[in-house]
RODO-711110 format. One record per residue: chain; residue in three letters; x, y, z of N, C-alpha, C, O, CB in turn; residue number from 1. Coordinates in pm, 1 decimal. Atoms other than C-alpha are relative to their C-alpha. Glycine has a CB too. Example, Ala and Ser with C-alpha at 12.3 -4.5 7.8 and 13.67 -1.06 7.14 Angstrom:
chain A&res ALA&nx 89.0&ny -119.0&nz 0.0&cax 1230.0&cay -450.0&caz 780.0&cx 90.0&cy 120.0&cz 0.0&ox 193.6&oy 118.1&oz 66.5&cbx -99.2&cby 2.7&cbz 124.6&n 1
chain A&res SER&nx -82.0&ny -119.0&nz -6.0&cax 1367.0&cay -106.0&caz 714.0&cx -77.0&cy 109.0&cz 73.0&ox -26.1&oy 219.8&oz 89.9&cbx 41.4&cby 46.2&cbz -141.5&n 2
This chain:
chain A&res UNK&nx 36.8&ny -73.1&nz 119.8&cax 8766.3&cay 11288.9&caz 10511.5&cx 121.4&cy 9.2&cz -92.7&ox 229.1&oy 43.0&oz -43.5&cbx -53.6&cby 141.3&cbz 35.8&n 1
chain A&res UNK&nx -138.3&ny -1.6&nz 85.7&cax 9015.1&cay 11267.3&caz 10180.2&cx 5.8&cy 128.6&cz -9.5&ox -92.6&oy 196.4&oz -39.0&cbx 11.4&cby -73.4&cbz -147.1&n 2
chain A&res UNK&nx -16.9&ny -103.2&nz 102.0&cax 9191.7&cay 11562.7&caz 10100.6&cx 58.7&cy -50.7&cz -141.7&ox 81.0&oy -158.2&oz -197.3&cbx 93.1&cby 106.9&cbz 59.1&n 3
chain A&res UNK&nx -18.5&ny 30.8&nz 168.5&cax 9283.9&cay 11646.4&caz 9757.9&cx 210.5&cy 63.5&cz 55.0&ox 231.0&oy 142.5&oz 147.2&cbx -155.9&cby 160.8&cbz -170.1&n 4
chain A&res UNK&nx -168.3&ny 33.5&nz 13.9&cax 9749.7&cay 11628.5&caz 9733.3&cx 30.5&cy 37.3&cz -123.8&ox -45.2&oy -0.5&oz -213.2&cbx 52.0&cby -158.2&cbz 16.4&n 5
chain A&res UNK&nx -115.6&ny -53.6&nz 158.3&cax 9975.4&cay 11775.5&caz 9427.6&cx 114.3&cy -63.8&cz 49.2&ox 177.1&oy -33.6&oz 150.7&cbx 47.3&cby 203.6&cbz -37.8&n 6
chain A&res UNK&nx -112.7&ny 85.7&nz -5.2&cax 10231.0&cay 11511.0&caz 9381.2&cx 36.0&cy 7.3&cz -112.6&ox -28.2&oy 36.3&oz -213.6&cbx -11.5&cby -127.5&cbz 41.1&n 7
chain A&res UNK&nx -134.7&ny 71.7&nz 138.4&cax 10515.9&cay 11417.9&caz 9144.7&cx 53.7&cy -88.7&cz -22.1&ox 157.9&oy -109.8&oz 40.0&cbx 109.8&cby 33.3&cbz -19.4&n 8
chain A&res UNK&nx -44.1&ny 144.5&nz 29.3&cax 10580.9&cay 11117.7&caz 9022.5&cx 43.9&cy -5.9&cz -169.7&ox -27.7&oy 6.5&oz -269.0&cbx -140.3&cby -115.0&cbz 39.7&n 9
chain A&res UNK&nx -24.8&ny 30.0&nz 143.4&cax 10804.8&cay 11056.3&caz 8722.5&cx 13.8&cy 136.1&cz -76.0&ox 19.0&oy 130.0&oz -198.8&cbx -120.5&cby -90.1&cbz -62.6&n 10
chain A&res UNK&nx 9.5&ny -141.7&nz 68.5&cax 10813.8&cay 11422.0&caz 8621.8&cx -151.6&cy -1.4&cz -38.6&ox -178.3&oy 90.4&oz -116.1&cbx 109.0&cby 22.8&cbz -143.4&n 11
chain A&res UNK&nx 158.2&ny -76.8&nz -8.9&cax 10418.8&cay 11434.2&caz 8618.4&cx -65.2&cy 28.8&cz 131.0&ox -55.0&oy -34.6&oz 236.0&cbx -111.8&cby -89.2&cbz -68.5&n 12
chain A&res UNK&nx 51.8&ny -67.4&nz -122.2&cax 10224.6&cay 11650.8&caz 8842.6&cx -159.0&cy -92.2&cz -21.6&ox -234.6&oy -106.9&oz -117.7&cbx -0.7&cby 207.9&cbz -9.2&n 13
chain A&res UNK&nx 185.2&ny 84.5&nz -35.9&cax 9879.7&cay 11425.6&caz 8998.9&cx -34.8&cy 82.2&cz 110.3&ox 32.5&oy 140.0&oz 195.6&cbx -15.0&cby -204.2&cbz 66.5&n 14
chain A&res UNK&nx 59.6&ny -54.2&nz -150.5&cax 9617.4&cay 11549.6&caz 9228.7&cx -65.6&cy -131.4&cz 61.1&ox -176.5&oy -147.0&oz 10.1&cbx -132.9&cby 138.2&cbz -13.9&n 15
chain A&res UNK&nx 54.0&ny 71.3&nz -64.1&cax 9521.2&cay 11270.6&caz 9424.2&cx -28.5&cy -22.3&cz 136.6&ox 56.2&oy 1.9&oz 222.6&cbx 33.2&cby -60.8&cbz -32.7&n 16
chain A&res UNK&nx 54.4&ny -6.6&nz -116.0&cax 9278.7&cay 11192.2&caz 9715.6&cx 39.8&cy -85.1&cz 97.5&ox 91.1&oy -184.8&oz 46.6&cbx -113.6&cby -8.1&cbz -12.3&n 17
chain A&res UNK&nx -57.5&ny 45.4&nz -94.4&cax 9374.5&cay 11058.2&caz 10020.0&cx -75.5&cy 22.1&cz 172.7&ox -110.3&oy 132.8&oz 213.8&cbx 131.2&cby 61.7&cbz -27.1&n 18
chain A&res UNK&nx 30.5&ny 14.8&nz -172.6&cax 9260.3&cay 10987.1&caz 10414.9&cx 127.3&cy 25.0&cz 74.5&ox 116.7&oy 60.4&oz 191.9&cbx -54.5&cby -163.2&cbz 51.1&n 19
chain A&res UNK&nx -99.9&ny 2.8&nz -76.2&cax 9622.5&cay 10993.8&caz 10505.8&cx 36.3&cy 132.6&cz 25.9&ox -6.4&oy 216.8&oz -53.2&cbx 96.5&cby -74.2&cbz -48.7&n 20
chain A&res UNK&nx -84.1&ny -119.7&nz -37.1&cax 9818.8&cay 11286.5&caz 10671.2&cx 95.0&cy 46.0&cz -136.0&ox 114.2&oy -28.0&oz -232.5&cbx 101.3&cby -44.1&cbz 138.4&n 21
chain A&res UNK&nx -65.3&ny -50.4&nz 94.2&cax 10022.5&cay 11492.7&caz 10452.5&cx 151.7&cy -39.7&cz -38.9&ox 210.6&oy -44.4&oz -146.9&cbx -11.8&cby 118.6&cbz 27.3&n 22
chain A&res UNK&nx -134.0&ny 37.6&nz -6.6&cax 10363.3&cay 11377.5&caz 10611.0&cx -21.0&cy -181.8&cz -118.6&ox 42.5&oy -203.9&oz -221.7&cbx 54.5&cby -14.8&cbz 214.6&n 23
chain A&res UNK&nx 25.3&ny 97.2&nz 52.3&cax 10211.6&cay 11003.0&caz 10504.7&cx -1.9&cy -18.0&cz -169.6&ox 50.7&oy -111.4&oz -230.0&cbx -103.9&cby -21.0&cbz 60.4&n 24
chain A&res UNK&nx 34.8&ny -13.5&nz 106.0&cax 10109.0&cay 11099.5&caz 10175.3&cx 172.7&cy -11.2&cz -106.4&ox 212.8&oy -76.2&oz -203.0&cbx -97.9&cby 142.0&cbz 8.5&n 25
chain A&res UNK&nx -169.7&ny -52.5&nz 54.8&cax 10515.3&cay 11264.0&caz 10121.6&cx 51.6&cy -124.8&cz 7.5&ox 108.1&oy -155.0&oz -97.6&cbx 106.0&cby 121.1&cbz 104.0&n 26
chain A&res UNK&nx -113.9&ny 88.1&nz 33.1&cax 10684.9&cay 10936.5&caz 10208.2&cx -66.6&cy -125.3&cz -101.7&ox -1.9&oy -212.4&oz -159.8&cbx 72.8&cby -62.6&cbz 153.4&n 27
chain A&res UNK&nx 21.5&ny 115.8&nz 107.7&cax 10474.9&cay 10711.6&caz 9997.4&cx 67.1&cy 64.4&cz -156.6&ox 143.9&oy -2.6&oz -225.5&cbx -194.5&cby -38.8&cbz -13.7&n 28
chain A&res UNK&nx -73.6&ny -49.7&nz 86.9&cax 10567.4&cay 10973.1&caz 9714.7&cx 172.5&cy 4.9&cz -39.0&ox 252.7&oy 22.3&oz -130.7&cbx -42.7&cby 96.3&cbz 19.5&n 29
chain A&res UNK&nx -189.6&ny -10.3&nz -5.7&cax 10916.4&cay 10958.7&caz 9826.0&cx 46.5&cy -153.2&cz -25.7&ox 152.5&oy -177.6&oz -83.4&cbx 78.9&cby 58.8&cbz 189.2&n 30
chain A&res UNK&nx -26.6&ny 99.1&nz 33.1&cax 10892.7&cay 10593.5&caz 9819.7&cx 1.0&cy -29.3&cz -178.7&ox 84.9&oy -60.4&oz -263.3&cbx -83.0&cby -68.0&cbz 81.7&n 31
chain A&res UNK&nx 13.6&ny 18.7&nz 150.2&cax 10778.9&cay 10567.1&caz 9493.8&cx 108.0&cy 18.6&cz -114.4&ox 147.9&oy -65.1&oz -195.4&cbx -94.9&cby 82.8&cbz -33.7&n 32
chain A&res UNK&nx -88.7&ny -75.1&nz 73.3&cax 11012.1&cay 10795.1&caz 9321.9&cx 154.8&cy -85.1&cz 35.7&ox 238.9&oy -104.9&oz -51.9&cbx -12.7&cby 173.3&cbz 50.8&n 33
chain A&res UNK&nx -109.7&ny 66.6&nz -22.2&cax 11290.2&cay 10607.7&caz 9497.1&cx 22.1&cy -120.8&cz -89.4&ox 113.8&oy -123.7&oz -171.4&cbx 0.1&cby -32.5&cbz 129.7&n 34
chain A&res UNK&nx 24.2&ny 119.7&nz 59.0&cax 11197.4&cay 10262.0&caz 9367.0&cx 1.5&cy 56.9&cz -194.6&ox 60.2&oy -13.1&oz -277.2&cbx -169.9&cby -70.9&cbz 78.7&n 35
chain A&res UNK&nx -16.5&ny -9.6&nz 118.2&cax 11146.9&cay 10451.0&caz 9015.7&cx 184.5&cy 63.8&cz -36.5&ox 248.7&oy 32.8&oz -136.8&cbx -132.2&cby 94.5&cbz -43.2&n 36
chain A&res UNK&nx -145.6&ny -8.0&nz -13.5&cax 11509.7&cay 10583.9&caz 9068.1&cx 107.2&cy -87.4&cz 0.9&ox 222.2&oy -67.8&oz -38.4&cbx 17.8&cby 44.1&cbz 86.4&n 37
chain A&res UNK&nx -98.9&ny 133.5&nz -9.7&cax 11656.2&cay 10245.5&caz 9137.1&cx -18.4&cy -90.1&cz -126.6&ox 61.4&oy -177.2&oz -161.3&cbx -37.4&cby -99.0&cbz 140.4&n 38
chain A&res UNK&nx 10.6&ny 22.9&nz 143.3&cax 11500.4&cay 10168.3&caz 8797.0&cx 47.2&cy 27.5&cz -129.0&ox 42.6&oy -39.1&oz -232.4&cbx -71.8&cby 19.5&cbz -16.2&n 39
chain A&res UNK&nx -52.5&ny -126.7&nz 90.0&cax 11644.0&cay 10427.4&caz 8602.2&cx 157.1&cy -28.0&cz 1.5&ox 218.6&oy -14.9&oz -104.3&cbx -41.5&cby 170.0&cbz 72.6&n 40
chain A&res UNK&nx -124.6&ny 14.2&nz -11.0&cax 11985.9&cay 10350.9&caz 8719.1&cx 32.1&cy -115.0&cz -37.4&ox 145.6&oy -129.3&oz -82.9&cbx 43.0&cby 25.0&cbz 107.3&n 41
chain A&res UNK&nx -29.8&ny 129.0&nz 40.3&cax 11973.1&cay 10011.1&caz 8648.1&cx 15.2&cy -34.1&cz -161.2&ox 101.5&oy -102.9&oz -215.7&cbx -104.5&cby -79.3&cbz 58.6&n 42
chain A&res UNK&nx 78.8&ny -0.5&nz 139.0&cax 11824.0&cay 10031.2&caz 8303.3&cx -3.5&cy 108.7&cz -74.9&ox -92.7&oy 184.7&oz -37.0&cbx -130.8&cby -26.9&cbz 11.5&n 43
chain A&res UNK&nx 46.7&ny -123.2&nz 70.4&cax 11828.6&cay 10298.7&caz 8075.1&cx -53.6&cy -11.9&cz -122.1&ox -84.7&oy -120.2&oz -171.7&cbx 95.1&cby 87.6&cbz -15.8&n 44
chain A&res UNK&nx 64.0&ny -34.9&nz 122.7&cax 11695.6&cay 10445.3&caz 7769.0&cx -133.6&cy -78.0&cz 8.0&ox -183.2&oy -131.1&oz -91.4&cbx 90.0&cby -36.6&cbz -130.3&n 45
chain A&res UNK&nx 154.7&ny 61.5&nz 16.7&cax 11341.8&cay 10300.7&caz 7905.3&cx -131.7&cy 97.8&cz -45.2&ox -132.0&oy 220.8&oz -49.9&cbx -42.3&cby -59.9&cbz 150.4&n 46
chain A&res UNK&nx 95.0&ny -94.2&nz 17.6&cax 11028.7&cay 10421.2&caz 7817.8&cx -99.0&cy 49.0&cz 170.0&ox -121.4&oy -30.4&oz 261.3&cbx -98.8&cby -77.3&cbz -129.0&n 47
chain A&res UNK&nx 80.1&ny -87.7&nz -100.0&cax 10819.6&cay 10664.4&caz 8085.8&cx -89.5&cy -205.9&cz 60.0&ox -77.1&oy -278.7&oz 158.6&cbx -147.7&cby 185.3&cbz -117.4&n 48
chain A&res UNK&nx 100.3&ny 82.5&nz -50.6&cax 10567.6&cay 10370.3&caz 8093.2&cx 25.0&cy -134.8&cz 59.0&ox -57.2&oy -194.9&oz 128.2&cbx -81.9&cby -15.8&cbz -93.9&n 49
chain A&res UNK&nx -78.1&ny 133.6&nz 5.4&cax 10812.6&cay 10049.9&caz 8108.7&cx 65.5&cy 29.1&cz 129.1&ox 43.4&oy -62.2&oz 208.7&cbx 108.6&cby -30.8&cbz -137.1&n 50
chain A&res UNK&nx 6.5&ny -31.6&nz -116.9&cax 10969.1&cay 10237.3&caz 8420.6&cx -45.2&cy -39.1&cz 130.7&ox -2.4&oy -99.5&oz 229.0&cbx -29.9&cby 65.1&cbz -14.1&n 51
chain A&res UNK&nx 107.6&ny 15.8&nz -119.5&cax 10662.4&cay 10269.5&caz 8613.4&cx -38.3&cy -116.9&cz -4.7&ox -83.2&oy -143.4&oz 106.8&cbx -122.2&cby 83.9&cbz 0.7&n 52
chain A&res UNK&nx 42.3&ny 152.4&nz -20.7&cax 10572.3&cay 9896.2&caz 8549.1&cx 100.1&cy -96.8&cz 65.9&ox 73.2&oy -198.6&oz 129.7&cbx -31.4&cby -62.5&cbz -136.7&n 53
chain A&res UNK&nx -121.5&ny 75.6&nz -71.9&cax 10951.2&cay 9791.7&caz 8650.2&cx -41.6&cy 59.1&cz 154.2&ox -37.5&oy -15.0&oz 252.3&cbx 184.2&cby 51.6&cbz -66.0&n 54
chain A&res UNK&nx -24.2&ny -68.9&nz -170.3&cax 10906.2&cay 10016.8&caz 8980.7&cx -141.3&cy -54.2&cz 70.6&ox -139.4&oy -72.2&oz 192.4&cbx 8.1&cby 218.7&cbz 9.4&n 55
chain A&res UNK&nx 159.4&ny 80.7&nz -27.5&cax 10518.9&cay 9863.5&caz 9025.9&cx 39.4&cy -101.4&cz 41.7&ox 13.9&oy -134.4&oz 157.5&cbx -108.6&cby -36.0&cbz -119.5&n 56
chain A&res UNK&nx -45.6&ny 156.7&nz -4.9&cax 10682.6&cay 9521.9&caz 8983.3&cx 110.5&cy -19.1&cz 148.4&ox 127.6&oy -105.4&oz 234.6&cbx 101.2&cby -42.4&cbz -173.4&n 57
chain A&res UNK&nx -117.8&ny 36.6&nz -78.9&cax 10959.8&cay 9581.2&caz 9182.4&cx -104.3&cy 40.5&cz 226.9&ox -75.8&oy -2.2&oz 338.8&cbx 190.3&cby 161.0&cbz -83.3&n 58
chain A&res UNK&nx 37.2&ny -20.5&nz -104.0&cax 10707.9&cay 9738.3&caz 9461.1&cx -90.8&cy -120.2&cz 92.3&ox -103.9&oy -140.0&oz 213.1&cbx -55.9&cby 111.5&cbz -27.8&n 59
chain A&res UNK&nx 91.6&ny 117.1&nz 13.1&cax 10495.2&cay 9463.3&caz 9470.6&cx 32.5&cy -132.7&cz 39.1&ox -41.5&oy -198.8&oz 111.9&cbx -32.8&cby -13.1&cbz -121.5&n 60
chain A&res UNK&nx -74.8&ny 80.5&nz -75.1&cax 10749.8&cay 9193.4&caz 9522.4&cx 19.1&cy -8.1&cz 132.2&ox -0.3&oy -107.5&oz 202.2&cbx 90.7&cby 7.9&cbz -34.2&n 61
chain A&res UNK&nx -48.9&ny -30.8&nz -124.7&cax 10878.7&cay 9383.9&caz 9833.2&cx -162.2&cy -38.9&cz 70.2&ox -167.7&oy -126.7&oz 156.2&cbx 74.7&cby 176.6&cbz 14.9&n 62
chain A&res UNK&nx 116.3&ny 20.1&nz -82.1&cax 10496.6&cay 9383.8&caz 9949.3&cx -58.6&cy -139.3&cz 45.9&ox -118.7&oy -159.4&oz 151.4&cbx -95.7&cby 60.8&cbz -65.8&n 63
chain A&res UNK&nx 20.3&ny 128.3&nz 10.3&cax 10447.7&cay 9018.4&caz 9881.1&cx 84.5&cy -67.6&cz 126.2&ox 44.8&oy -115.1&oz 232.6&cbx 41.1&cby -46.1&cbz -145.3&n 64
chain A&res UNK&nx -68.7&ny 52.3&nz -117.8&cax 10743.4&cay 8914.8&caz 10064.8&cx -16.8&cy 42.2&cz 134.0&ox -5.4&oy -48.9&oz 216.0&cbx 117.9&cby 12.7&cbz -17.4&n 65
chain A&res UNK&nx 32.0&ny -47.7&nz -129.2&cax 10669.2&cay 9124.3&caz 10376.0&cx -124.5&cy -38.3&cz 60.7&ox -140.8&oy -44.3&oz 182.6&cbx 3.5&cby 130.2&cbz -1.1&n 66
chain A&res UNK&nx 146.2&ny 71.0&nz -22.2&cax 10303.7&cay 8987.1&caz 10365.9&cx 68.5&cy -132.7&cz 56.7&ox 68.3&oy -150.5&oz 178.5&cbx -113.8&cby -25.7&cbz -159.5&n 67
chain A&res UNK&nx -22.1&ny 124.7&nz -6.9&cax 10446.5&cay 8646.3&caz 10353.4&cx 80.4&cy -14.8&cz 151.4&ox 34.6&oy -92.6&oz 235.1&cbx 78.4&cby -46.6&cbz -134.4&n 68
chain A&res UNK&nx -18.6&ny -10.7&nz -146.3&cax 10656.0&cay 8714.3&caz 10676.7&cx -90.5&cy 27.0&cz 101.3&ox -82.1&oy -44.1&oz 201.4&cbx 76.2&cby 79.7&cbz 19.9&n 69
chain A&res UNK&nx 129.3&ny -55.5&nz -106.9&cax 10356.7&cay 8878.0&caz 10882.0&cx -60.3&cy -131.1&cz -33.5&ox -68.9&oy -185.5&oz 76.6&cbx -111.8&cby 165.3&cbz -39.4&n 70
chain A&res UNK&nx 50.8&ny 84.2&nz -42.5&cax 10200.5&cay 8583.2&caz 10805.2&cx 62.5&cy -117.1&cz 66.1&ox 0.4&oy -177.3&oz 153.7&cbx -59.3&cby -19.6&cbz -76.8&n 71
chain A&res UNK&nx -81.4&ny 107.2&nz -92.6&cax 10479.5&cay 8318.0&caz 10922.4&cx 27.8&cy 78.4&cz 142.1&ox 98.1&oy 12.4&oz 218.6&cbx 162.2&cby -50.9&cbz -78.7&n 72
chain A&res UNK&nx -22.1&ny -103.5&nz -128.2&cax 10497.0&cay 8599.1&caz 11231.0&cx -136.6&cy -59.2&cz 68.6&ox -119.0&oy -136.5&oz 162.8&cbx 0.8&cby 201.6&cbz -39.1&n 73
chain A&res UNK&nx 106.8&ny 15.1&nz -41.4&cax 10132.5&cay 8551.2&caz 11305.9&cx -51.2&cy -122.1&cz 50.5&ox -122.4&oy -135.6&oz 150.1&cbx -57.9&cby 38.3&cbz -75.3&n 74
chain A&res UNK&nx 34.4&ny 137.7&nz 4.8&cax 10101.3&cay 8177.7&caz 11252.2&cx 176.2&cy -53.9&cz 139.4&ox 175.9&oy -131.0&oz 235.4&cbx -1.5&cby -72.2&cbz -230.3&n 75
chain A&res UNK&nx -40.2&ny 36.9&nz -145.3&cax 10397.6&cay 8145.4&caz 11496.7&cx -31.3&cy 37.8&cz 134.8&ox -15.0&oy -34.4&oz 233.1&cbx 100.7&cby 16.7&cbz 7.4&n 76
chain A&res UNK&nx 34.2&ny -55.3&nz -142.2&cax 10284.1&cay 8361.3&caz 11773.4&cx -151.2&cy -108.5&cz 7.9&ox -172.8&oy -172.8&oz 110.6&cbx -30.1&cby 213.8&cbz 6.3&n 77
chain A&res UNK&nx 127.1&ny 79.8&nz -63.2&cax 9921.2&cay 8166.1&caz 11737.0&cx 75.4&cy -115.1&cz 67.0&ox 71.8&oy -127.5&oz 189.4&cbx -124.2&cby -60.5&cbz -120.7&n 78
chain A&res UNK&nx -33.3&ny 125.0&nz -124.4&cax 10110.8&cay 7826.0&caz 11835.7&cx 103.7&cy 23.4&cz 98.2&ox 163.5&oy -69.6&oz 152.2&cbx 51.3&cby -139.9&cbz -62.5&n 79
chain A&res UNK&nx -89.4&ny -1.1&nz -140.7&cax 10322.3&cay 7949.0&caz 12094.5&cx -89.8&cy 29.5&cz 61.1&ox -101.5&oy -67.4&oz 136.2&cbx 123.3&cby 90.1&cbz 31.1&n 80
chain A&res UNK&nx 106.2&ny -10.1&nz -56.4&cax 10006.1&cay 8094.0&caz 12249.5&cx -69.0&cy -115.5&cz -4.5&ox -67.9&oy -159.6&oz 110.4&cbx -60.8&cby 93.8&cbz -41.1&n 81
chain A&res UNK&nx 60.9&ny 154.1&nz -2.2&cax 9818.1&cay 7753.2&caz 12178.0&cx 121.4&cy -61.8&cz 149.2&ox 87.3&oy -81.2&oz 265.8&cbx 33.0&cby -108.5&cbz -210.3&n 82
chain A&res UNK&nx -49.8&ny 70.1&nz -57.0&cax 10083.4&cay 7609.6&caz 12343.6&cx -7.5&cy 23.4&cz 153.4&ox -24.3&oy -71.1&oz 230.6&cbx 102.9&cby -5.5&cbz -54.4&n 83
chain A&res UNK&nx -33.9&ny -38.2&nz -106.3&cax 10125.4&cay 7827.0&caz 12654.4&cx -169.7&cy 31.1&cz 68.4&ox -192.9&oy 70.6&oz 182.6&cbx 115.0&cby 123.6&cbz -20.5&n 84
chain A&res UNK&nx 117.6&ny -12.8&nz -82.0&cax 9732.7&cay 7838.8&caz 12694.3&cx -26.3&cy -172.6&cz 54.3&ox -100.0&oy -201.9&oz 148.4&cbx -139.3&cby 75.9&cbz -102.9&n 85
chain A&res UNK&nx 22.5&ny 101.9&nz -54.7&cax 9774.8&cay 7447.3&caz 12706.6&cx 74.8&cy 4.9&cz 116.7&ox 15.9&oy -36.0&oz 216.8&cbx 17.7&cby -99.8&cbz -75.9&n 86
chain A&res UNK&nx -83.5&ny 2.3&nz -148.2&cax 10033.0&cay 7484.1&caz 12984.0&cx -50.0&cy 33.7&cz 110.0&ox -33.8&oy -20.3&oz 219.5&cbx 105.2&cby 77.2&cbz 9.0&n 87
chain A&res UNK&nx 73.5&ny -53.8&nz -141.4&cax 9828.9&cay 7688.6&caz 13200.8&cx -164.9&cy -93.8&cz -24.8&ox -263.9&oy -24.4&oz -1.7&cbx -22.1&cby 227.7&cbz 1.9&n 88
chain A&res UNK&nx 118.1&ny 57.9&nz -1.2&cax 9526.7&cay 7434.2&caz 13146.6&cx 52.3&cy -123.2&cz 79.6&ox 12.5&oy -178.4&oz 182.1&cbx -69.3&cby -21.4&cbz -144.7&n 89
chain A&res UNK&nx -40.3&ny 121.6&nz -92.0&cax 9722.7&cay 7166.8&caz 13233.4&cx 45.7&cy 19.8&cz 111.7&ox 36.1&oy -85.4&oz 174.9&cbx 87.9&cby -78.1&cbz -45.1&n 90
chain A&res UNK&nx -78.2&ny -73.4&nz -154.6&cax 9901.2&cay 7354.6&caz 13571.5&cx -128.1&cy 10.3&cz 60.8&ox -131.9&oy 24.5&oz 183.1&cbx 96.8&cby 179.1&cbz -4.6&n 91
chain A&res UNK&nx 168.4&ny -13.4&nz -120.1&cax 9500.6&cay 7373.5&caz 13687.8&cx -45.3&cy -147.0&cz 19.3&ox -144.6&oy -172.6&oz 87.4&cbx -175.5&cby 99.7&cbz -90.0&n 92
């Protein structure tokens, strides 16, 4: 069941719904704000909205690339398993 969350992001207060735990809810917020922090320092005098699209962008990358590993993770464990179910086919 979602509850309803009072978060801060960017100096605005959101209420948004959620399935996750509360602790869950805090570190995605904490993530967020971080990534918009590492924006801010880099870059200044941006606008509110140019920000949140650098810290989107920048989140988004990270997600991409970590996808892209889980899948070279996945696709190696299938052929080492291929391999080691041929071993024990051929040992019978």
């Amino acid at each position: 069941m979602k509850k309803s969350y009072n978060i801060r992001i960017l100096g605005q207060e959101l209420s948004v719904l959620s399935d996750a735990e509360e602790e869950q809810v805090a570190n995605v917020v904490q993530f967020v704000n971080d990534k918009i922090e590492e924006v801010l320092q880099s870059k200044s005098g941006l606008k509110t909205l140019n920000v949140a699209i650098l810290a989107a962008l920048n989140i988004s990358e990270e997600l991409l690339k970590l996808k892209g590993v889980k899948k070279e993770l996945c696709e190696q464990l299938e052929s080492r398993a291929d391999k080691l179910i041929q071993l024990i086919d051929n040992a019978n």
